[in-house]
C-alpha positions in Angstrom: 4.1 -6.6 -4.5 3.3 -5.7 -8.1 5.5 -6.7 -10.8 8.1 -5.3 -13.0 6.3 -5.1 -16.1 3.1 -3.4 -13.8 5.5 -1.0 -12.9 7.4 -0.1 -15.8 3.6 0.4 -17.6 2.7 3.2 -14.8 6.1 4.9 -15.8 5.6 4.8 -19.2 1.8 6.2 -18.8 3.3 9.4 -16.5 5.6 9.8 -18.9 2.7 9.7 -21.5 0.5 12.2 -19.2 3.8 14.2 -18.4 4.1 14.5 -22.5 0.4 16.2 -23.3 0.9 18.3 -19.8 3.9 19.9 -21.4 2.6 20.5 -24.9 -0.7 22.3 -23.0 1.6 24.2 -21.3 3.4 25.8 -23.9 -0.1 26.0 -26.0 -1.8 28.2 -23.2 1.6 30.0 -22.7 1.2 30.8 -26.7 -2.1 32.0 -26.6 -1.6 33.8 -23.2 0.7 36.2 -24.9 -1.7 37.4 -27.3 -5.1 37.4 -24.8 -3.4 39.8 -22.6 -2.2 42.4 -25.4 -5.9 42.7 -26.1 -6.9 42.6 -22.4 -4.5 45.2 -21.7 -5.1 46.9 -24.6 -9.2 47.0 -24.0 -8.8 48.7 -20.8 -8.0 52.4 -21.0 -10.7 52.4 -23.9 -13.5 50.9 -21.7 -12.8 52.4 -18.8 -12.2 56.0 -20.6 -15.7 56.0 -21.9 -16.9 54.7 -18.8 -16.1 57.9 -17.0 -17.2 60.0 -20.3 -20.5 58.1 -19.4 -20.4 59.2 -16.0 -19.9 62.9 -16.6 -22.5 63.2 -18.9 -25.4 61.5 -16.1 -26.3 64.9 -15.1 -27.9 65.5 -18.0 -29.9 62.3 -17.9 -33.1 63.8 -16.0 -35.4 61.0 -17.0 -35.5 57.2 -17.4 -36.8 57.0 -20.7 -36.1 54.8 -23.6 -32.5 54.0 -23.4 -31.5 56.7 -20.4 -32.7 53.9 -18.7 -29.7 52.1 -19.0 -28.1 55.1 -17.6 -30.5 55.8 -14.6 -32.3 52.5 -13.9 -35.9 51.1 -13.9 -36.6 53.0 -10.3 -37.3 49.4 -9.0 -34.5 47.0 -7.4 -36.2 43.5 -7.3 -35.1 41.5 -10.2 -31.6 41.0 -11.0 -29.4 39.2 -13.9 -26.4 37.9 -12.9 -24.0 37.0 -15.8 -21.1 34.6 -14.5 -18.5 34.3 -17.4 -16.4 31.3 -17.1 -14.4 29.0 -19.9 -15.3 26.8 -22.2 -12.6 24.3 -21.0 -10.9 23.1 -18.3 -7.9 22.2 -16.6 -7.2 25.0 -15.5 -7.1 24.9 -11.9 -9.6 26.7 -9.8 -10.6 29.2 -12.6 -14.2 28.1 -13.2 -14.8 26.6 -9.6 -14.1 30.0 -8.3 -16.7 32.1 -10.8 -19.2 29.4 -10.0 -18.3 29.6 -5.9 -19.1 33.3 -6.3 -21.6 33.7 -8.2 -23.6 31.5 -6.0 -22.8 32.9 -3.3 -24.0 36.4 -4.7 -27.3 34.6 -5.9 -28.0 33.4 -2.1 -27.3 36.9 -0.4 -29.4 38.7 -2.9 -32.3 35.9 -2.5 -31.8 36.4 1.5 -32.6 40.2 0.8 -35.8 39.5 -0.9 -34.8 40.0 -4.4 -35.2 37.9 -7.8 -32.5 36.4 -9.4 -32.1 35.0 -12.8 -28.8 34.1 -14.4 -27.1 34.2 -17.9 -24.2 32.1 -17.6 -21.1 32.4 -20.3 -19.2 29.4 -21.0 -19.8 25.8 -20.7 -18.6 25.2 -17.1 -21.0 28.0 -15.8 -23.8 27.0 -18.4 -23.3 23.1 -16.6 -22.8 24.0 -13.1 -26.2 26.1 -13.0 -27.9 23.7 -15.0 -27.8 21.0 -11.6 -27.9 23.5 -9.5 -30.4 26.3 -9.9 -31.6 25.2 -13.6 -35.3 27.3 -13.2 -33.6 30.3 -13.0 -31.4 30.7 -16.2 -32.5 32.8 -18.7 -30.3 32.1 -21.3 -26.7 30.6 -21.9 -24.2 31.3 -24.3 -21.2 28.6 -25.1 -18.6 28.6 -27.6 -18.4 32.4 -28.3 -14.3 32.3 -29.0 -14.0 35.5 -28.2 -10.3 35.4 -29.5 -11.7 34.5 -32.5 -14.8 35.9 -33.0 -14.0 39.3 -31.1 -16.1 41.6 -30.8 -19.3 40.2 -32.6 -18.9 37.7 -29.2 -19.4 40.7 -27.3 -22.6 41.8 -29.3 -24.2 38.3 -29.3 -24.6 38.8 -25.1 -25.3 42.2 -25.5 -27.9 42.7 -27.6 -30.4 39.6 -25.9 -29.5 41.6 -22.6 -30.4 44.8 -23.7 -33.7 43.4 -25.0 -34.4 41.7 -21.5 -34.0 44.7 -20.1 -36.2 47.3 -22.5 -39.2 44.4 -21.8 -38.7 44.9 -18.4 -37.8 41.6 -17.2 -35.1 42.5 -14.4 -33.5 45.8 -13.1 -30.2 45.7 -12.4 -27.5 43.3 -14.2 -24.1 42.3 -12.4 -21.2 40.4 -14.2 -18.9 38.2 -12.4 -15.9 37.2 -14.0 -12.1 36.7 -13.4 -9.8 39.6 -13.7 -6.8 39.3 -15.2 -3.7 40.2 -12.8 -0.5 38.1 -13.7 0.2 34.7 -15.4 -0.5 33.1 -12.0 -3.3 35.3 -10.6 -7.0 36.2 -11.5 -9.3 38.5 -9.4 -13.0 37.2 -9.0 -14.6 40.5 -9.4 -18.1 41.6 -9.5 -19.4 44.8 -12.4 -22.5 46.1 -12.2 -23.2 46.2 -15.8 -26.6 48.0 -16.0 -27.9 50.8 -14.8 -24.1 52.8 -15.2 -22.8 52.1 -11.4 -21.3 55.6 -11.3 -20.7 55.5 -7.6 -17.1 54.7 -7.7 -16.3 57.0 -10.0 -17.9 60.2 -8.6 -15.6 58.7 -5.2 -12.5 59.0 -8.0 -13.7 62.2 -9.3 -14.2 63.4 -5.9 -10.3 62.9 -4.8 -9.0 64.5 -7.7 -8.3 68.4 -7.5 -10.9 70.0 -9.2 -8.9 72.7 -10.8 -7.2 69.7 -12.5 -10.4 68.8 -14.0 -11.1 69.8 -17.6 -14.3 71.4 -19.0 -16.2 70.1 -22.2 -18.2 70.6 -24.4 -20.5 68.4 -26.2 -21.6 68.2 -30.2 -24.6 67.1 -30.7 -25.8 67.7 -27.1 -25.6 65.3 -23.8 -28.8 63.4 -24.4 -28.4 62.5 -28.0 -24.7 61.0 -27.0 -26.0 59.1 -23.9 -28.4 57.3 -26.7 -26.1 56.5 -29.0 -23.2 55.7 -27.0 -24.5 53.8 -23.8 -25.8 50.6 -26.0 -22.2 50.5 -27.2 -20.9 50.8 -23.3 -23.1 47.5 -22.6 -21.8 46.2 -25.4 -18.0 47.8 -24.6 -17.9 46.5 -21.3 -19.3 42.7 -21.8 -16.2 42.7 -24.7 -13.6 43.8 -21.7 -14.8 41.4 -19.3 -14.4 38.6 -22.3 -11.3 39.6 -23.2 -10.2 39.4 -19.1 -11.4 36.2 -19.0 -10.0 34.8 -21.9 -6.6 35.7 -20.7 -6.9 35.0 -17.2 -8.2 31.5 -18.8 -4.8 30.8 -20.8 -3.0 32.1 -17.5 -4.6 29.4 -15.3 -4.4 26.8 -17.4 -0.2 27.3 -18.2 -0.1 27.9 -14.2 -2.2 24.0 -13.9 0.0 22.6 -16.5 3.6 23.5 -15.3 2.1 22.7 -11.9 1.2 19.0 -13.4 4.2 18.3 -15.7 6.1 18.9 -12.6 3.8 16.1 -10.4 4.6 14.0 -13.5 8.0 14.4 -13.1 8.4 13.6 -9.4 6.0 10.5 -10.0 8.5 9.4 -12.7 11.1 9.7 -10.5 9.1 7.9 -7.4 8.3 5.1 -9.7 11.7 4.6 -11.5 13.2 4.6 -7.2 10.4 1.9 -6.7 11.1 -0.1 -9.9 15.3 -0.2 -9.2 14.5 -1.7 -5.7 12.2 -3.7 -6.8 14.3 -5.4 -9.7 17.1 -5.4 -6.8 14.8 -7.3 -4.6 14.0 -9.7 -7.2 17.6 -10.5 -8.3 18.9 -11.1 -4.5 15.6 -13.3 -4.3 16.7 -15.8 -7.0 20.6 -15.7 -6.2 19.4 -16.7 -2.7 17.1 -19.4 -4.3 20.5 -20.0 -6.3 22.8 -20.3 -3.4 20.3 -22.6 -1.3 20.2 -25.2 -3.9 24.1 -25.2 -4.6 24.2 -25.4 -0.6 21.6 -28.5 -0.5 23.6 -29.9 -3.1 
């Protein structure tokens, strides 16, 4: 039976644990707030020129110079998978889960013949891939503080993506990454980053009545925007994936915390029960011992 003092030790270190649990929950829930205004915020503008994109791929006859980032290599071999987790953790399943599907993604496109490398984003991606499938990361990129940094975060994966991809090192590019939903639920979605998957949204377009649908037209002309703006798009859309991750991060991690300052608390509670009967047990011992000796007496 353990003693007193062993007991009262494990109460006081729950208590300590149940202390820095609390304080990270109210931390994440701070910086939650903010993370999903500028989640929130990127969507409409991503998504927006997403479909601008998407209108404009008629024009794009050929898959030259950066229309290719539009219309593709013409070859579907080698892939880039980017799988953006956090830095940190405790926070519940949120890394296990991009790491679970990613590999999982890697395997069915290896079963199918194809080449995969990967371009992990954060330290608990960058780690798991480098015991599992180390010969096949490209490149890694840690500490980008997105919240901080912003958008230059963004740029930093773009731009050594973009130059993969103009030398010709892979064909297609697919980001998977944690949506953010509510403060207790993230979506482990899959983006096909480059070429432009523009197959859901000529499904949307599709739906919608066409006399809805608004005519434009274009200053300078179609093929001298597609240049300019679909860098910016891979650049737009690694930001908006960033920015979903970061939030869904801060989410998870308030979600693990409440969920462990709670544990804490029925532990407490568990060990202060164990610690009264113990002390009970203990006193009726030595008024026994007490009351034999006055009896032998």
């Amino acid at each position: 039976m353990p003693s007193l003092k062993d007991i009262k030790n494990q109460i006081n270190s729950v208590g300590s644990t149940k202390k820095i649990t609390s304080a990270m929950k109210m931390v994440a829930a701070s910086k939650l707030r903010r993370s999903q205004e500028k989640a929130e915020a990127a969507r409409p503008y991503s998504s927006r020129l997403e479909e601008m994109l998407v209108s404009l791929a008629s024009s794009a006859a050929s898959g030259e110079g950066i229309i290719k980032l539009l219309t593709g290599t013409g070859n579907d071999k080698n892939y880039v998978v980017i799988p953006v987790s956090a830095d940190r953790g405790l926070c519940g399943g949120f890394n296990s889960s991009i790491n679970r599907e990613t590999f999982k993604l890697v395997k069915s496109l290896e079963d199918e013949g194809k080449k995969v490398q990967l371009m992990p984003v954060g330290k608990k991606s960058r780690d798991f891939f480098n015991r599992v499938m180390k010969d096949q990361i490209l490149e890694s990129f840690v500490d980008l503080n997105v919240s901080q940094a912003g958008y230059d975060s963004a740029l930093q994966v773009s731009n050594k993506l973009q130059e993969l991809y103009f030398e010709e090192k892979f064909d297609k590019c697919i980001l998977v990454y944690n949506k953010f939903k509510s403060v207790i639920s993230q979506e482990v979605t899959q983006q096909q980053l480059i070429p432009l998957d523009v197959s859901n949204s000529s499904k949307e377009e599709n739906s919608e009545d066409s006399a809805a649908k608004a005519i434009y037209d274009y200053e300078p002309d179609e093929e001298t925007i597609l240049k300019d703006l679909l860098p910016k798009n891979v650049s737009i859309q690694i930001f908006k994936v960033l920015l979903e991750s970061d939030a869904g991060e801060h989410g998870a991690r308030m979600a693990a915390m409440d969920n462990a300052t709670r544990n804490a608390g029925e532990m407490i509670d568990s060990l202060t029960l164990k610690y009264n009967r113990t002390r009970q047990a203990f006193i009726t011992k030595e008024l026994i011992e007490i009351i034999s000796g006055a009896e032998s007496v």
